[in-house]
N, C-alpha and C positions, 0 to 999 in steps of 0.2 A: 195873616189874621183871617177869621171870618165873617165872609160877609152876611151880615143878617140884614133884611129888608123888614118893614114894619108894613101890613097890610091892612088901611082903616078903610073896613067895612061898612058900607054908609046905605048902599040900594041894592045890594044881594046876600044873602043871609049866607056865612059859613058853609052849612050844604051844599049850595050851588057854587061856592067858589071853589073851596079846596080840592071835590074832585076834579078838576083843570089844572090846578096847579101841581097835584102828583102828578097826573098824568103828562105833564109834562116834565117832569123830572123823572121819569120812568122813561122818557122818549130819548132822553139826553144819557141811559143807560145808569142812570142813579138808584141806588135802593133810598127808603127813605122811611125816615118816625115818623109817627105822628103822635104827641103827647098832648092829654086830656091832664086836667085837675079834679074831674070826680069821674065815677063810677059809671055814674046814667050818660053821663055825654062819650065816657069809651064804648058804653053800650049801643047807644045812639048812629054813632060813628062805623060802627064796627055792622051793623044792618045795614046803613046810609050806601057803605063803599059797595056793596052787592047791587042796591037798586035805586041807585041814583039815575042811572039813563035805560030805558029799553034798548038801547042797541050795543052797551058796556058794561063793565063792571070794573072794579078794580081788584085783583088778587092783593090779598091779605091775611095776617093773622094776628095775634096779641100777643104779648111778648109770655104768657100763660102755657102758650100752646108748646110744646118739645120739636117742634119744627120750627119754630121761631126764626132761627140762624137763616133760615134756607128762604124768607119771605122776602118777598120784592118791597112790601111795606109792613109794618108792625105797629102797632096801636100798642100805646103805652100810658102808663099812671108814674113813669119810676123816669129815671135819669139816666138808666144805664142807653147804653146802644145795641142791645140784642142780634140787631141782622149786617153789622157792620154799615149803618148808612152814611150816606155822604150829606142828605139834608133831612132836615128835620124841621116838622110843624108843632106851635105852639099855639094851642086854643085853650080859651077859659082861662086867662093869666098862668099859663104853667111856666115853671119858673126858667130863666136860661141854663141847660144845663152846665154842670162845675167844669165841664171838660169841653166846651164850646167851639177851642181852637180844632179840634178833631174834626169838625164837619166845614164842609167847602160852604154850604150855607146853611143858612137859621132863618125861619121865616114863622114872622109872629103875627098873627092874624088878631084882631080885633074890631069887636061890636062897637061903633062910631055913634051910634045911640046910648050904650050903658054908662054911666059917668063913670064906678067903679072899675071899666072897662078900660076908659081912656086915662085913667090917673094910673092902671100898673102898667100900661103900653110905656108913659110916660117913665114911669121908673124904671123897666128895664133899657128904655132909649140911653137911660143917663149913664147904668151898669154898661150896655155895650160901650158905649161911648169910653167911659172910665177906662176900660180893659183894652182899649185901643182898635177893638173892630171896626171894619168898616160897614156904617152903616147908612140905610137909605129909607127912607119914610115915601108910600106907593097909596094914593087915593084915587076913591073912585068917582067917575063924573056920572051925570045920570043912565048914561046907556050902558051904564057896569065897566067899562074901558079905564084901566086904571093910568094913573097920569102918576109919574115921579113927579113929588113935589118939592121933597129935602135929599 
């Protein structure tokens, strides 16, 4: 099964996290999603992975673009898996995707301030759980250093 890990964002805003976390899963030779639930946040996303750091970037494209297949990461609104990835991010409650078991991991990020935020973290916890995944609940303490907590 797949493991998906739940990421509650409490002292670093999604932008500063995610790009670390591709990047590490690009170091470990993974291609990888990342799937939005609207439009401005793939848009947001999709600027962010160019200039998040002066001394990086991250290569990327949307699953829009006709070289899709061929991207080491793909920015998405849909469910399919475009670039064949092995993990896949969930921001903005996107839903898990229907074919789950396909990816080695799933990793769903959540705003630890939004209540809306922690009540769908919470309902997909149940759905992975149901489906028999393995999964792990990761928080942060105040110097951004995330701690397994479940």
């Amino acid at each position: 099964m797949t493991e998906i890990l739940f990421y509650h964002l409490q002292h670093q805003p999604l932008e500063r996290v995610l790009p670390t976390l591709v990047e590490r899963s690009l170091e470990r030779g993974w291609q990888a999603a990342i799937q939005a639930a609207s439009e401005e946040r793939l848009a947001a996303l999709d600027d962010q992975l160019w200039t998040y750091s002066d001394e990086s970037f991250l290569p990327h494209g949307t699953d829009r673009e006709p070289d899709a297949a061929s991207q080491p990461v793909v920015l998405t609104l849909k469910d399919a898996n475009p670039n064949g990835a092995s993990i896949r991010f969930l921001v903005e409650g996107a839903d898990l995707p229907s074919d789950a078991s396909g990816y080695a991991r799933i990793c769903v990020l959540f705003d630890g301030t939004d209540q809306d935020a922690l009540l769908r973290a919470r309902e997909q916890w149940k759905q992975a759980k149901e489906e028999g995944h393995t999964i792990a609940y990761w928080q942060q303490d105040e110097s951004g250093r995330w701690n397994k907590k479940a």
